[in-house]
N, C-alpha and C positions, 0 to 999 in steps of 0.2 A: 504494500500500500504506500502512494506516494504520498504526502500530506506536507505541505507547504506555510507556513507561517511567517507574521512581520517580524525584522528584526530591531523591533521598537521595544523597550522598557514595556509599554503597556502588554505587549503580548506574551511577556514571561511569565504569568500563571497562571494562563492559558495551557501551554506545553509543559509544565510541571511537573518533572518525572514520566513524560510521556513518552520515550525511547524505553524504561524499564517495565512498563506496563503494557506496553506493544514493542517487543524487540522487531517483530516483522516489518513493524513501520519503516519509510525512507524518510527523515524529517529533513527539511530544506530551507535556510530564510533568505527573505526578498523583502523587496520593498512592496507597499500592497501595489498599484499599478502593475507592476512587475508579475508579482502575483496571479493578479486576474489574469494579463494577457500566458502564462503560463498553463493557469486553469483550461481556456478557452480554445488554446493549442493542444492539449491532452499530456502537456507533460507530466502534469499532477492529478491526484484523484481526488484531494479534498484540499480545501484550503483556506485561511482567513483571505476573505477577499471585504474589500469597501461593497457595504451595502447597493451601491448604487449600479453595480455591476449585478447581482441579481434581479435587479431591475430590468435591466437591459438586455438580458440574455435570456432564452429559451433554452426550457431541459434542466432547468439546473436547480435542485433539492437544498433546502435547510436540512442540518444533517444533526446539527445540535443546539441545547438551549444556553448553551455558553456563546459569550458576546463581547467586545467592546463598546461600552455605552457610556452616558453619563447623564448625570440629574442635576447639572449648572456648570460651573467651569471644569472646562476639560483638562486645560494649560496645557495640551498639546497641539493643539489647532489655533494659533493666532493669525491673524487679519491684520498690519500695519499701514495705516494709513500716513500718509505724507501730503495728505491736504486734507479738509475735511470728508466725511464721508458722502456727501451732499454733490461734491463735488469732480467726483473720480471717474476719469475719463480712462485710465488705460491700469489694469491691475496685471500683478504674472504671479501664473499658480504655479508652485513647487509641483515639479513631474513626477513625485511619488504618492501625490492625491489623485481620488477621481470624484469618493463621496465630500471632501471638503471644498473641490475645486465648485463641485453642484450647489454643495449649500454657500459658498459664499456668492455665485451667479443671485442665489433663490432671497437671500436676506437681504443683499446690496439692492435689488428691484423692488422685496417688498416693503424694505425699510425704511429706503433711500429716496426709493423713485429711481433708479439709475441702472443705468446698462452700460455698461464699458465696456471697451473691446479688452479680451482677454491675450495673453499671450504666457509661453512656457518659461517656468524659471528653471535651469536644470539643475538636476539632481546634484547634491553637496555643494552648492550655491547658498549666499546669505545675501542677508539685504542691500549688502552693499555691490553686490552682483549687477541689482538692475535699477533702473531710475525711475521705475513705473510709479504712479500715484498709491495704489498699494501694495502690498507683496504677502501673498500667504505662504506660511511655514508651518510644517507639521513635523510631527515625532518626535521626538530626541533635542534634535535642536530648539523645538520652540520651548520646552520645558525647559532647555539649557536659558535661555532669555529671561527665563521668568526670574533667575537667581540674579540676575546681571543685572535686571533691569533695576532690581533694587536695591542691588550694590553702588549702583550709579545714582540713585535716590537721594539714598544716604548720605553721596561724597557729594551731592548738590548739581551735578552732572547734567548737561539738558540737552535730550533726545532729538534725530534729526524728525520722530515720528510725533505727532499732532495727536495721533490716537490709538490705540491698538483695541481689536475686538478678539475676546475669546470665544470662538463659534458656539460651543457648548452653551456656554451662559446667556448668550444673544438667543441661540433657539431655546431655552427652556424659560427665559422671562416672556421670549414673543410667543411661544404655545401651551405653557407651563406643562408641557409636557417631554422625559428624556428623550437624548437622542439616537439614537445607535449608528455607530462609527464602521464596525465590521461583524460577521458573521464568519461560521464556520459553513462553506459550500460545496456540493460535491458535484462535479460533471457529469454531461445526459448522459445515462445510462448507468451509469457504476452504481452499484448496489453497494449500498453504505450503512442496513442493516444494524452491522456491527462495531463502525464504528463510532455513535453516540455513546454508548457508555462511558467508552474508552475517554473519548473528548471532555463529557462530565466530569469522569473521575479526575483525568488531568488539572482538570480545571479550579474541582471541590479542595482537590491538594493545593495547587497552589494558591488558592484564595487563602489559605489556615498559614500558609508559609511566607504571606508577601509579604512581611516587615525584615525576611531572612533576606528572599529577593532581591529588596530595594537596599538594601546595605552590602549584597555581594553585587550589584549594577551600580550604585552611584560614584563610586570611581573615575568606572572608567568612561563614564558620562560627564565628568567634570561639576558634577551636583552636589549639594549635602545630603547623607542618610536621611534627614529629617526629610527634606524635599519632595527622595523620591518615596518616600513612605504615604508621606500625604497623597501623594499623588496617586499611589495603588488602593489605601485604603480608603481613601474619602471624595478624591476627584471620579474616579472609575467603579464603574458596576459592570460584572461579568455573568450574568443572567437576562437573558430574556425572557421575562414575564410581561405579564398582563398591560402594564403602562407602557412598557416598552415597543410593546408590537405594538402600540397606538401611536406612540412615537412614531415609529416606522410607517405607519400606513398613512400618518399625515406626511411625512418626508414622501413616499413615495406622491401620493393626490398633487403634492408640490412639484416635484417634476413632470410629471404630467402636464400640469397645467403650463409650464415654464418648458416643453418641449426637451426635455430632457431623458424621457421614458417614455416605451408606448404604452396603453393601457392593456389590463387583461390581468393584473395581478392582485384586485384586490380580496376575494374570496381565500386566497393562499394567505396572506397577509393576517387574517382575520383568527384562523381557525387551522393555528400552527399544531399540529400531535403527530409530528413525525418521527417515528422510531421512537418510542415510547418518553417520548419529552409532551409531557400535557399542559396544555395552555393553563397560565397558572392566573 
């Protein structure tokens, strides 16, 4: 079984002991775009992929109720603005998004009023890469800002950016409802039966272990333990229940409407009990 995972902090207790509880597994990490287009070519058989990519794609299974979501700030997903938000004519989305690259299209037009032209920031790229009015950052890096930013606070320091949005936070004030960032998905066809548990169980571990985690990850993240701890235990929810898919199924209704998805998924959305994961 090939099973494909982010190589972001948020997705290490997800895969949690997940090589000794399936030796058979091939585990692999990627960036999620990376991801997807891997899924979608048949190199993998399951994988975290950005929600918006099951969106998008025919054939393709929720396979488990483990998730990256969140219920207000992310601190992985920032938005930097370099003029007001009001005003934003030309934004570039970090190449290893596809569900943040959507939700900032979907927030910036219903927020804002505004549609800017979008273009790619590439991959291990920082803001001072491109001169675009604003720049989104995910994973790793954007959490790494969060410590800087108020390191720089403190020493009085004054930022080239006007404003920064944590996507999280911006959707759960505008729908008070979470978000969810990625799912576990498996390609048409593959019979994946078995491996929900497996992903649970991974998952159930590492949730009990993430303060172990974020202190063997904030290293070599350039973070404080404290940071990345907050960030696993109180920024991030790794089940999809009940609020969640609602989350979900209004992010999907939004791309939809925003031409970013075709229709035909909401009934799946609704009335998730695949392989013995019951809608909670």
């Amino acid at each position: 079984m090939r099973i494909g995972a982010v190589n972001y902090l948020n997705s290490k207790p997800l895969v949690y002991g997940l090589e000794k509880l399936a030796p058979e597994v091939r585990l692999t990490f990627d960036l999620p775009s990376r991801l997807a287009d891997s899924l979608a070519a048949g190199r993998l058989d399951v994988a975290l992929v950005p929600v918006v990519e099951y969106f998008r794609s025919e054939g393709y299974s929720i396979v488990s109720d483990a998730c990256v979501a969140c219920c207000g700030p992310v601190l992985s997903v920032k938005l930097y603005f370099r003029v007001p938000p009001q005003e934003v004519r030309r934004v570039a989305l970090d190449e290893g998004s596809r569900t943040s690259a959507a939700l900032t299209q979907i927030l910036l037009a219903e927020l804002c009023g505004v549609r800017p032209r979008f273009e790619p920031l590439p991959i291990g790229c920082g803001l001072e890469s491109s001169d675009a009015d604003a720049v989104l950052l995910i994973g790793d890096r954007a959490i790494s800002s969060e410590e800087q930013g108020a390191k720089s606070q403190e020493q009085g320091a004054r930022s080239r950016e006007c404003e920064v949005w944590d996507l999280g936070e911006r959707w759960c004030e505008w729908t008070g409802l979470p978000f969810v960032f990625a799912m576990w998905i498996a390609r048409p066809g593959f019979q994946a039966v078995e491996v929900a548990p497996i992903l649970n169980t991974a998952r159930d571990d590492g949730v009990r272990h993430a303060r172990l985690i974020a202190a063997r990850e904030a290293g070599a993240l350039g973070i404080s333990t404290q940071l990345a701890i907050r960030y696993l235990c109180e920024n991030l929810n790794f089940r999809l229940e009940r609020q969640e898919r609602a989350g979900l199924r209004a992010f999907y209704e939004l791309c939809v409407a925003h031409g970013l998805a075709p229709r035909g998924l909401e009934g799946t959305l609704d009335s998730y009990t695949d392989y013995g994961c019951p809608a909670r």
